[in-house]
C-alpha positions in Angstrom: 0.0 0.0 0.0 1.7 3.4 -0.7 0.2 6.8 -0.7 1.2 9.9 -2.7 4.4 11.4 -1.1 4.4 15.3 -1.3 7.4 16.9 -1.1 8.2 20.5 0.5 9.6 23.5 -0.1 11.1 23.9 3.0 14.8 24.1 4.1 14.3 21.0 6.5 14.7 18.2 4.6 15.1 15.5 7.6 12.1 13.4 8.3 11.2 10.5 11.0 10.6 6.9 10.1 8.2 4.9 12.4 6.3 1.8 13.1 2.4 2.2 13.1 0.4 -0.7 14.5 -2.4 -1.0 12.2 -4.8 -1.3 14.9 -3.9 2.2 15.7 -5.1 3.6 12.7 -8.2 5.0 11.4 -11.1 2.2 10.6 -11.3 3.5 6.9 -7.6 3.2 6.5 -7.9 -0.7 8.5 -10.1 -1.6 5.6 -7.7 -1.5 2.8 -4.7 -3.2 5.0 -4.8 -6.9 4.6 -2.2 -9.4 6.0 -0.2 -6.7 7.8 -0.4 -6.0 12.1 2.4 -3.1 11.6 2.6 -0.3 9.1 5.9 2.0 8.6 4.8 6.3 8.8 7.1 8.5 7.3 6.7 12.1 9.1 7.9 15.7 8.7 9.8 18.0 11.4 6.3 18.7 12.0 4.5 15.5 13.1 2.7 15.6 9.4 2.4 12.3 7.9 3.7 12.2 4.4 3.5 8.4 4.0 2.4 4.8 4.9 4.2 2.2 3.6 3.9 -1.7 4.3 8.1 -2.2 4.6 10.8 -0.1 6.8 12.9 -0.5 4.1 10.6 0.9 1.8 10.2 3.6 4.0 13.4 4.7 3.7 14.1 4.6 0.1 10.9 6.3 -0.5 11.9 9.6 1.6 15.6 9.1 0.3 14.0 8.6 -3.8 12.4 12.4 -2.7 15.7 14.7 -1.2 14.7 13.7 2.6 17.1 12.6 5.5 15.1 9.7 7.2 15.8 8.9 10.7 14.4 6.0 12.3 12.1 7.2 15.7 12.4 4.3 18.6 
């Protein structure tokens, strides 16, 4: 599952990589997740969320692919 990954204009180009239980997440968004108990969100400096993605990995390349910084949040 991927969404659309805006980029910004900003001078901050670092953003967080984290683990999402998909029981945490909205019902609509539940819905469309099959197979999968954990999700990886990929946030601004902000706490915006720019992405969901089913892999870590994927997660990283994904902010890498658009000029970000990712750093993993524990």
């Amino acid at each position: 599952m991927q969404e659309p990954f805006e980029t910004s204009t900003r001078d901050n180009r670092i953003v967080y990589v984290k683990a999402v239980d998909v029981s945490d997440l909205p019902t609509e968004v539940q819905g469309k997740i099959e197979g999968l108990e954990q999700l990886y969100a990929v946030h601004d400096s902000d706490g915006q969320q720019l992405a969901l993605v089913a892999d870590r990995k994927l997660a990283f390349v994904l902010a890498r692919q658009n000029d970000y910084a990712p750093v993993p949040v524990h």
